[in-house]
N, CA and C atoms as an extended XYZ file, in Angstrom:
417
Properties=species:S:1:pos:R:3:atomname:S:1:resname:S:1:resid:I:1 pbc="F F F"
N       -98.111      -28.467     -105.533 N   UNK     1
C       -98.841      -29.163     -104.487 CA  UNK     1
C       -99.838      -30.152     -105.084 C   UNK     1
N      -100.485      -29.634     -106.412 N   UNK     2
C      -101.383      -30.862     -106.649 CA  UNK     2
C      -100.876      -31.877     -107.378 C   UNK     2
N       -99.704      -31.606     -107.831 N   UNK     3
C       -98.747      -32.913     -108.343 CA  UNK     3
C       -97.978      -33.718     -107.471 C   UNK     3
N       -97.979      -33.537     -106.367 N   UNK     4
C       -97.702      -34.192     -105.118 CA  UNK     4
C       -98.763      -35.157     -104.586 C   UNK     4
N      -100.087      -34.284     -104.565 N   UNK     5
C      -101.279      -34.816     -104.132 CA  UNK     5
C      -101.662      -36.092     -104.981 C   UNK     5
N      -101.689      -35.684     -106.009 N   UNK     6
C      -101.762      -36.405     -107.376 CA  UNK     6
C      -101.133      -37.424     -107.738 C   UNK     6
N       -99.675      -37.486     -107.293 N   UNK     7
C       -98.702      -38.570     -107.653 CA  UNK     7
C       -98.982      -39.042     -106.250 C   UNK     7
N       -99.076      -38.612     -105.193 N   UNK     8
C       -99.467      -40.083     -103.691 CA  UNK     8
C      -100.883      -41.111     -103.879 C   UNK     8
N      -101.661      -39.848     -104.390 N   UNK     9
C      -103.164      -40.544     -104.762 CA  UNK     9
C      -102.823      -41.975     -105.479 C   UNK     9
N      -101.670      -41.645     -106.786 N   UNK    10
C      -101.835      -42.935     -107.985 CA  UNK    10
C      -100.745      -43.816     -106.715 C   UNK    10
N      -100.319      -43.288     -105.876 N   UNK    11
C       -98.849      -44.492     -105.914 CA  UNK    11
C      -100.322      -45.753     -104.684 C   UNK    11
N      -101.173      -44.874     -103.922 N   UNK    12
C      -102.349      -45.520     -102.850 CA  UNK    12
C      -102.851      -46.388     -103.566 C   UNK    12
N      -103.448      -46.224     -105.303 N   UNK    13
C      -104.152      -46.745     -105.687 CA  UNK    13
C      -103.771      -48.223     -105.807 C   UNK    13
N      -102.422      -47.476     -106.382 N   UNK    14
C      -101.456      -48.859     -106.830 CA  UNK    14
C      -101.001      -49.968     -105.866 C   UNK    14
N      -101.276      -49.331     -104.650 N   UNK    15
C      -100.850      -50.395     -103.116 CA  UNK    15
C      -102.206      -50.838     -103.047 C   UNK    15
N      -103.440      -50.517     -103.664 N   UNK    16
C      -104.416      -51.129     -102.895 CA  UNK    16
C      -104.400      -52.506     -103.648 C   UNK    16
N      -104.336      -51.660     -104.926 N   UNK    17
C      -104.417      -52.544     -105.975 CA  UNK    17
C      -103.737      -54.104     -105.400 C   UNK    17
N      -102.691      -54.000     -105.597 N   UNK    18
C      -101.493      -54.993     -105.379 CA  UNK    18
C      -102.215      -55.806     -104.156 C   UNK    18
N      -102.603      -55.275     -103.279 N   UNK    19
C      -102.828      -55.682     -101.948 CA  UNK    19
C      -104.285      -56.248     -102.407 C   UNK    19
N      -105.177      -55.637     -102.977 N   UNK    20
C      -106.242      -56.522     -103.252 CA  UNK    20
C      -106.194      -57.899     -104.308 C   UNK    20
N      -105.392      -57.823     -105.304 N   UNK    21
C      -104.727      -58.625     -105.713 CA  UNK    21
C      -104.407      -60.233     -105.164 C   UNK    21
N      -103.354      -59.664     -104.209 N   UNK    22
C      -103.013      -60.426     -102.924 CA  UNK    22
C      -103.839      -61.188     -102.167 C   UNK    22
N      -105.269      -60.638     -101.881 N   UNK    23
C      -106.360      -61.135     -100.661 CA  UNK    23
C      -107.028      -62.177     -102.409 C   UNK    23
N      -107.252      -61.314     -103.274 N   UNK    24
C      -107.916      -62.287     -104.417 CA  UNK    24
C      -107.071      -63.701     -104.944 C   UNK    24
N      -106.029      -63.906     -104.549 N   UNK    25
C      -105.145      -64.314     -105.145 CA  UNK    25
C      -105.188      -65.917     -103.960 C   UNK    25
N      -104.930      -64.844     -102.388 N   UNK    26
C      -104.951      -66.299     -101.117 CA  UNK    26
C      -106.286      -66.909     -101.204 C   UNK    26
N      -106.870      -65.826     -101.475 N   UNK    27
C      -108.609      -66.844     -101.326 CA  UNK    27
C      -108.811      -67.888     -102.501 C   UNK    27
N      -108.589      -67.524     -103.986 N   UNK    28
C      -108.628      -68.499     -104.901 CA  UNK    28
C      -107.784      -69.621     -104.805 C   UNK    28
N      -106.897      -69.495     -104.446 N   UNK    29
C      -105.533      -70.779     -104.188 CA  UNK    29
C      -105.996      -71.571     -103.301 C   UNK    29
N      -106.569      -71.453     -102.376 N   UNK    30
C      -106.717      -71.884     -101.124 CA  UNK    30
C      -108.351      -72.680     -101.537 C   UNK    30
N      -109.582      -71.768     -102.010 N   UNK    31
C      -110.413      -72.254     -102.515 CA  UNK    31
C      -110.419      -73.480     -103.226 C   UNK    31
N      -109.453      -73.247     -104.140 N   UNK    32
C      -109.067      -74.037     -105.255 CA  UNK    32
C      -109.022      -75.692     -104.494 C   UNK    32
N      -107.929      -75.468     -103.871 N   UNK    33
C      -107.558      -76.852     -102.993 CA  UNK    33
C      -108.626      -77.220     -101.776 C   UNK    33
N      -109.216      -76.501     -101.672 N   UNK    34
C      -110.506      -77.257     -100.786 CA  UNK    34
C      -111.305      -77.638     -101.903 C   UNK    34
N      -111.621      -77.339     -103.464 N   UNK    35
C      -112.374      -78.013     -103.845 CA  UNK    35
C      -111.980      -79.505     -104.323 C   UNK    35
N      -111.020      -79.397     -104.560 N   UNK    36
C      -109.849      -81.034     -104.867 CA  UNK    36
C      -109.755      -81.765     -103.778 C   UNK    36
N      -109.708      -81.311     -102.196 N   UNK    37
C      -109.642      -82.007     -101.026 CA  UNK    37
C      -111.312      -82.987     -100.921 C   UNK    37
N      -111.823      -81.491     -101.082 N   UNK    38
C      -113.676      -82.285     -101.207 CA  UNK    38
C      -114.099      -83.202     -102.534 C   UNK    38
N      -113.154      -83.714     -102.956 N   UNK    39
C      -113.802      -84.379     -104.285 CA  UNK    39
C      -114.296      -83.540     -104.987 C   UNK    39
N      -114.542      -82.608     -105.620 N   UNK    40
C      -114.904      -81.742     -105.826 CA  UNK    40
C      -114.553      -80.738     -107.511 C   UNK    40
N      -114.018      -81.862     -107.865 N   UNK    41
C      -112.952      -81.258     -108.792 CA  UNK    41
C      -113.670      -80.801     -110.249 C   UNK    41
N      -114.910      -80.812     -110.498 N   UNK    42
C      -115.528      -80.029     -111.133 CA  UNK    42
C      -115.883      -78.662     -111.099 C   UNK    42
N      -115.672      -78.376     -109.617 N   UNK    43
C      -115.688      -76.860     -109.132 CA  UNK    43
C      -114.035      -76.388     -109.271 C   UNK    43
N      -113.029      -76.978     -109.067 N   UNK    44
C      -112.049      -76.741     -109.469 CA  UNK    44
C      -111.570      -76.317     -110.421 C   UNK    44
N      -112.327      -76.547     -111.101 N   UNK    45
C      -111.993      -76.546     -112.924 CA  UNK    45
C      -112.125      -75.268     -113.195 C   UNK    45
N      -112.864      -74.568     -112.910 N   UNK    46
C      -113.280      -72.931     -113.048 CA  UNK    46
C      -112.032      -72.513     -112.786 C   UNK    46
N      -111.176      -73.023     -111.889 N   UNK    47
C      -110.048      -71.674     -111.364 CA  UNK    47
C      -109.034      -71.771     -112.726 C   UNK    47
N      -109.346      -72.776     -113.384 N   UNK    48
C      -107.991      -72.927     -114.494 CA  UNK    48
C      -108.243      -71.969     -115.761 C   UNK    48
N      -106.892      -71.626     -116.189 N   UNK    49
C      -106.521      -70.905     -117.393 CA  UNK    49
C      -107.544      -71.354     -118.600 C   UNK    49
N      -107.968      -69.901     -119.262 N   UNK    50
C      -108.910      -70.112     -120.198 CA  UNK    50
C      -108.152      -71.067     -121.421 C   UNK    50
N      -106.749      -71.493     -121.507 N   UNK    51
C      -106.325      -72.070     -122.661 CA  UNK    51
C      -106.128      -73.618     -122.058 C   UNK    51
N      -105.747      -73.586     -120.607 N   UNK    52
C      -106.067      -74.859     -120.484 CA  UNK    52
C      -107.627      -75.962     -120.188 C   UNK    52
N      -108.587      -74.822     -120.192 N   UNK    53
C      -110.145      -75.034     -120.345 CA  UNK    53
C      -110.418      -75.187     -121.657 C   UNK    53
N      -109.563      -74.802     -122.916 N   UNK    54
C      -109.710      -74.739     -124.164 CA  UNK    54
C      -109.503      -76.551     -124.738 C   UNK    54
N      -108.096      -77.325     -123.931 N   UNK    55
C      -107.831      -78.456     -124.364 CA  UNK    55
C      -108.140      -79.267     -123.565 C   UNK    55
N      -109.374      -79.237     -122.600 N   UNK    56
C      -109.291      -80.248     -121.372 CA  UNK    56
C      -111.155      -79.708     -121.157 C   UNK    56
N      -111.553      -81.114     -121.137 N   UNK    57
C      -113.222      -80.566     -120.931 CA  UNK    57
C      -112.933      -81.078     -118.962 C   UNK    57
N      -114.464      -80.485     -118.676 N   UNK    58
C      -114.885      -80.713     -116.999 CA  UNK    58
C      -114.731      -81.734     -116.755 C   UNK    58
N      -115.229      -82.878     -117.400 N   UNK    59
C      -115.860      -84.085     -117.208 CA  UNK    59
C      -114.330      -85.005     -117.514 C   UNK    59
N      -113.274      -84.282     -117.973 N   UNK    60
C      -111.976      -85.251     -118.327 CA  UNK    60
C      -110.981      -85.184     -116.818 C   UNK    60
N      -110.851      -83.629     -116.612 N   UNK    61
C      -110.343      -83.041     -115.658 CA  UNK    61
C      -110.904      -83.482     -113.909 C   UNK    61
N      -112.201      -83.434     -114.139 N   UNK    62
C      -112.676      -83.783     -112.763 CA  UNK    62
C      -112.529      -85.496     -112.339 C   UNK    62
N      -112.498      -85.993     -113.382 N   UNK    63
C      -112.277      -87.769     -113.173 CA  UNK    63
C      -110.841      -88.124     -113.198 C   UNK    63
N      -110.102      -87.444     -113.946 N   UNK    64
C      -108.409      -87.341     -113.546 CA  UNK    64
C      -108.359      -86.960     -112.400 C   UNK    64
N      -108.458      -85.616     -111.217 N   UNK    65
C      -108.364      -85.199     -110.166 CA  UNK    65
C      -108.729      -86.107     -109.115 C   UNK    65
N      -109.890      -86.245     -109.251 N   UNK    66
C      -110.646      -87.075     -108.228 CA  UNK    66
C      -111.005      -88.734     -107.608 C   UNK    66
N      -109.625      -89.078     -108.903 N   UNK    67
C      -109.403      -90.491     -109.081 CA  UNK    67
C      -107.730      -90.824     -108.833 C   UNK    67
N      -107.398      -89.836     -108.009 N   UNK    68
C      -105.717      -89.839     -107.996 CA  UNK    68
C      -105.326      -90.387     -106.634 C   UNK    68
N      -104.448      -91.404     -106.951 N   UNK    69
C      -104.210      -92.371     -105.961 CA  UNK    69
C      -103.215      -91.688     -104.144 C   UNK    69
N      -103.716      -90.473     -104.385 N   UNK    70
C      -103.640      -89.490     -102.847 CA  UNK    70
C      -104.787      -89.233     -102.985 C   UNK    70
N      -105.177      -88.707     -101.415 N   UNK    71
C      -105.878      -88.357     -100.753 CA  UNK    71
C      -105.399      -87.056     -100.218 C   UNK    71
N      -105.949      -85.865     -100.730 N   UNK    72
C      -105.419      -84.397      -99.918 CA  UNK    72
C      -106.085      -84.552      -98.519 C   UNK    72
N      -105.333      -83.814      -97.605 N   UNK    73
C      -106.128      -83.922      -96.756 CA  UNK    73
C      -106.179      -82.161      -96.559 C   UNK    73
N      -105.161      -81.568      -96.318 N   UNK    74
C      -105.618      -79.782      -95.973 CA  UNK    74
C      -104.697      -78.872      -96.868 C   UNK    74
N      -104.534      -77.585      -97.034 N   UNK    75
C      -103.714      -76.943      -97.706 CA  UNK    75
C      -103.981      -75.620      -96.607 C   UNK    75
N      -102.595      -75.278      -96.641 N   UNK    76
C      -102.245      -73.910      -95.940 CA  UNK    76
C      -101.726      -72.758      -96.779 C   UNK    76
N      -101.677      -71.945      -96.845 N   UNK    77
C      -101.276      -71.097      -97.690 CA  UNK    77
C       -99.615      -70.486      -97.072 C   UNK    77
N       -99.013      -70.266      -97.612 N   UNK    78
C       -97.851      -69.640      -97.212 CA  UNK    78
C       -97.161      -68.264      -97.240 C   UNK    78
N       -97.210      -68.192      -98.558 N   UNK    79
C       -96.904      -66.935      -99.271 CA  UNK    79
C       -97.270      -66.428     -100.447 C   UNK    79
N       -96.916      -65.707     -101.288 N   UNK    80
C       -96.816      -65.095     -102.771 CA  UNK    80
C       -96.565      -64.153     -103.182 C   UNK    80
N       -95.791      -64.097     -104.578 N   UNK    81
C       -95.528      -62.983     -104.554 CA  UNK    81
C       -95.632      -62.470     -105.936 C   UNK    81
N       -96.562      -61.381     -106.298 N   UNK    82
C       -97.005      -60.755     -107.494 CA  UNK    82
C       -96.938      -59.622     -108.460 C   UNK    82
N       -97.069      -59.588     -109.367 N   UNK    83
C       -97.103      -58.299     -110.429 CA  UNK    83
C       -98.743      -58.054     -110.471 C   UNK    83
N       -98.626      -57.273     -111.642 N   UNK    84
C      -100.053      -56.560     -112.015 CA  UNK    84
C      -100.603      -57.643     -112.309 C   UNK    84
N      -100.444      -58.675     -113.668 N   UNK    85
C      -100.626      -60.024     -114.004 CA  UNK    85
C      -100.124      -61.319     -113.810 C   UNK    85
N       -99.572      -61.255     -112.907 N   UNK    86
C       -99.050      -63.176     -112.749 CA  UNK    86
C       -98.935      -62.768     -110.983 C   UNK    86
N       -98.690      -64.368     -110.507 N   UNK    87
C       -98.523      -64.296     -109.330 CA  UNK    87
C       -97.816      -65.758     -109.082 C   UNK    87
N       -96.961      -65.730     -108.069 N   UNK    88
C       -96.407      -67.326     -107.699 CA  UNK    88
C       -96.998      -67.488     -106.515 C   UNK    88
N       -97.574      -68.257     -106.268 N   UNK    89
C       -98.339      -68.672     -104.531 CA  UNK    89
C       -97.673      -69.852     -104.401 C   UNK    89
N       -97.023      -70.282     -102.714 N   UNK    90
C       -96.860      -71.376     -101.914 CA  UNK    90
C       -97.812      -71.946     -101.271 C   UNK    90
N       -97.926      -72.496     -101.458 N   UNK    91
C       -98.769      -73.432     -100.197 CA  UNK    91
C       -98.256      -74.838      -99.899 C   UNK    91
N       -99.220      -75.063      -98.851 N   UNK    92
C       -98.021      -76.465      -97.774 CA  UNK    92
C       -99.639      -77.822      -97.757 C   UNK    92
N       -99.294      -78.385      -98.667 N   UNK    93
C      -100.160      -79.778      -98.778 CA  UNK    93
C      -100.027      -80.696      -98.132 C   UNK    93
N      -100.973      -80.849      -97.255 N   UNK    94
C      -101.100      -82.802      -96.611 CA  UNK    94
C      -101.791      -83.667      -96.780 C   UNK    94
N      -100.966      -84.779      -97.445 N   UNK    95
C      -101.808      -85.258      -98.027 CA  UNK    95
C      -101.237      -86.827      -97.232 C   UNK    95
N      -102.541      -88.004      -97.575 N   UNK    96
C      -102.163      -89.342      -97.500 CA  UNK    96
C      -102.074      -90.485      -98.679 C   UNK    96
N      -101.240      -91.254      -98.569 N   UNK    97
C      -100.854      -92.093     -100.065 CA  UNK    97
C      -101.266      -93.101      -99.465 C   UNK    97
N      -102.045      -94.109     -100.205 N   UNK    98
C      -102.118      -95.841      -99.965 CA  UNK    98
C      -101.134      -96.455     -100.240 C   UNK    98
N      -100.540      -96.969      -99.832 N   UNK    99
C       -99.115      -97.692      -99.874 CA  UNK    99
C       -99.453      -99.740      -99.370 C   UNK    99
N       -99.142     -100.841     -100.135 N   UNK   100
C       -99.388     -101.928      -99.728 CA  UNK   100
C       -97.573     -102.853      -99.289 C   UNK   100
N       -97.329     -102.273      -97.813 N   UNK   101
C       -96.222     -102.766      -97.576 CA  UNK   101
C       -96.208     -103.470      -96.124 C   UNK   101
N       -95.360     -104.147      -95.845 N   UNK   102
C       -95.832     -105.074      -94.380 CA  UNK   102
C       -95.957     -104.201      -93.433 C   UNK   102
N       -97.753     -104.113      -92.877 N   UNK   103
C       -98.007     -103.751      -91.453 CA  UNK   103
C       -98.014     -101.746      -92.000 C   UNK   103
N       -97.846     -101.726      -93.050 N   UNK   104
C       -98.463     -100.149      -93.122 CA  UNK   104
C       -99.000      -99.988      -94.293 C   UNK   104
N      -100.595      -99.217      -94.377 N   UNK   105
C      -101.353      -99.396      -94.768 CA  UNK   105
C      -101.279      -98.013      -95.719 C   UNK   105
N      -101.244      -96.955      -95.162 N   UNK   106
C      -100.932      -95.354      -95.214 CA  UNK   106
C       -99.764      -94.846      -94.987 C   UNK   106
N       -99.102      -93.912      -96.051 N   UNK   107
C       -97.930      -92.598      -96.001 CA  UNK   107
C       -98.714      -91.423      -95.616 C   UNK   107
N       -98.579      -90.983      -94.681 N   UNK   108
C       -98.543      -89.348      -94.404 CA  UNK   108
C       -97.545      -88.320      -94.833 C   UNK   108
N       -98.043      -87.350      -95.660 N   UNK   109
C       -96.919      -86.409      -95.634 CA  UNK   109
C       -97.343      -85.018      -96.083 C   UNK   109
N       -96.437      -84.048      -95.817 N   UNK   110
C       -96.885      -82.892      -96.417 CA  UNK   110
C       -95.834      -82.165      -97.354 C   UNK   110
N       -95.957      -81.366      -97.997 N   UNK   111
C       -94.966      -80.813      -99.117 CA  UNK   111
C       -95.628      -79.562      -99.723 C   UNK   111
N       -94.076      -78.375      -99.842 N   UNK   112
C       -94.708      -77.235     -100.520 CA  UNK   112
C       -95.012      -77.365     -101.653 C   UNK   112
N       -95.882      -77.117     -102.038 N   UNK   113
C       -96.012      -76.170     -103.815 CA  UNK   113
C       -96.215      -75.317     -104.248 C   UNK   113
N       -95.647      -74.864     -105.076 N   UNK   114
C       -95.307      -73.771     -105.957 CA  UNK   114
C       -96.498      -73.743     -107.459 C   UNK   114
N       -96.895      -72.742     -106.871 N   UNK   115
C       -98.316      -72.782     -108.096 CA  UNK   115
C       -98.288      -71.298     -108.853 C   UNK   115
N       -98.266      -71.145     -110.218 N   UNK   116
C       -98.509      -69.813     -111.167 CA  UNK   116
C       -99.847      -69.507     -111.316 C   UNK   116
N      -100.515      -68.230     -111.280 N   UNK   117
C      -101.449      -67.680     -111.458 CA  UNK   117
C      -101.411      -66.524     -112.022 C   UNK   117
N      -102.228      -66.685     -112.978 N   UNK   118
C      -102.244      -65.546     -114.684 CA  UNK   118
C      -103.486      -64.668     -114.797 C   UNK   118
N      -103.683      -63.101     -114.966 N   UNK   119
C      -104.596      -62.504     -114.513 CA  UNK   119
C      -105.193      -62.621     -116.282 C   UNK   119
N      -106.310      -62.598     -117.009 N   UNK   120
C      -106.673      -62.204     -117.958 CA  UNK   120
C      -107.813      -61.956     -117.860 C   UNK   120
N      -107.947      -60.747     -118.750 N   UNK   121
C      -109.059      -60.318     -119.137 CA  UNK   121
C      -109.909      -59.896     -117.552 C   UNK   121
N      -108.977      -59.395     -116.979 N   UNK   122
C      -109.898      -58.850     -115.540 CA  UNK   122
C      -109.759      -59.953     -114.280 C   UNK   122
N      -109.912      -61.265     -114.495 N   UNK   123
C      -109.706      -62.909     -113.408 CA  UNK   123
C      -108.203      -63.314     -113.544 C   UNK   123
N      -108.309      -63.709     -112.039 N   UNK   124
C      -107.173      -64.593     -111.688 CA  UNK   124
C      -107.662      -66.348     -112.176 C   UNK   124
N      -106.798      -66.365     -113.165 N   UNK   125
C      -106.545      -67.969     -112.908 CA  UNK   125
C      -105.121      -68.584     -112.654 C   UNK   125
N      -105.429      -69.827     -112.344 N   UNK   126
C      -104.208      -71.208     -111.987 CA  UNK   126
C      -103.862      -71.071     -113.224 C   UNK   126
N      -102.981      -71.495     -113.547 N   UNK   127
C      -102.139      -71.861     -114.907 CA  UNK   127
C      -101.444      -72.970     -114.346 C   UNK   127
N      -101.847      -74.786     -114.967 N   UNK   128
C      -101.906      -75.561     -114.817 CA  UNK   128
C      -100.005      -75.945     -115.559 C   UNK   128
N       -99.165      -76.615     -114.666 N   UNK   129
C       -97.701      -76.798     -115.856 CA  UNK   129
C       -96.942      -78.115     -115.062 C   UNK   129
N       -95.628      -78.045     -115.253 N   UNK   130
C       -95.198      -79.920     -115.040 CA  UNK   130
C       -94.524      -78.787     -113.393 C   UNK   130
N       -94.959      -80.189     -112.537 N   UNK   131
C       -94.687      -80.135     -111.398 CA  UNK   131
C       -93.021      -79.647     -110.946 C   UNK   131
N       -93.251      -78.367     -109.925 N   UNK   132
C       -92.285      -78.170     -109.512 CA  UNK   132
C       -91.630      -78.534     -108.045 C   UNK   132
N       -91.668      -79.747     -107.702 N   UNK   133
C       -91.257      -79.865     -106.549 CA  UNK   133
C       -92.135      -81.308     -106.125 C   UNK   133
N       -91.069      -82.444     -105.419 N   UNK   134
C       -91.407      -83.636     -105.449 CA  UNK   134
C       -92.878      -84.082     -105.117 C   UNK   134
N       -93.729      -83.318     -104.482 N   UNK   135
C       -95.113      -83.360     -103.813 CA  UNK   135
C       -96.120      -83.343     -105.380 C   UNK   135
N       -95.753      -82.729     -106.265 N   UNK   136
C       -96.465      -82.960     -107.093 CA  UNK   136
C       -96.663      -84.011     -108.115 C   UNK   136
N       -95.725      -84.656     -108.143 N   UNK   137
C       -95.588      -86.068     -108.460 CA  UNK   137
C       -96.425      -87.385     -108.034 C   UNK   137
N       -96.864      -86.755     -106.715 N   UNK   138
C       -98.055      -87.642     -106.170 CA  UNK   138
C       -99.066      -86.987     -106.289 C   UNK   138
N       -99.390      -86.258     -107.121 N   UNK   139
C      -100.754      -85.615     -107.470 CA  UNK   139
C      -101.481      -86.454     -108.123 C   UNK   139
């Protein structure tokens, strides 16, 4: 009986786990892209991988981001789906492009992306890599 008790206890822990994971995981993703929507992209910088913080200072990263010829406008979250350490999150970007063509001024559009997130040392970060899916190309 107490190895019953015992083995449901670890399997609870392990669902909370996962599941807290999960809530840590939508809130940073989602965070993340409201700080890039707000210009903001010095606060952004925190969510990234300690090795890509290793080859990329604040001040390089936030003037690349925040100088990119879109305009985000919202991010929704979609899905994800995770281990103990990594996670793949969707989310659905809308964004607007300046475009100089007769009589239209602005592209509207929105597009999923597919984003990796790497747990170390206790934190979730982004893990920054070459775009998977045509929306990131206009990043």
């Amino acid at each position: 009986m107490v190895l019953v008790c015992g083995t449901l206890a670890l399997a609870a822990c392990g669902m909370v786990k996962k599941d807290e994971n999960a809530s840590v995981i939508q809130r940073k993703a989602v965070q993340r892209w409201d700080y890039l929507i707000a210009h903001q992209a010095d606060k952004a910088y925190d969510f990234l991988s300690p090795g890509y913080r290793a080859t990329t200072t604040r001040e390089a990263y936030a003037t690349g981001m925040n100088n990119r010829p879109v305009t985000w406008k919202s991010v929704q979250f979609v899905d994800q789906s995770c281990t103990e350490d990594a996670c793949t999150v969707h989310v659905k970007l809308k964004y607007d492009v300046a475009v100089n063509m007769h009589g239209v001024r602005t592209i509207q559009g929105d597009s999923p992306l597919t984003e990796h997130w790497i747990k170390d040392s206790g934190r979730w970060y982004f893990l920054p890599g070459r775009p998977r899916s045509a929306a990131k190309a206009v990043e």
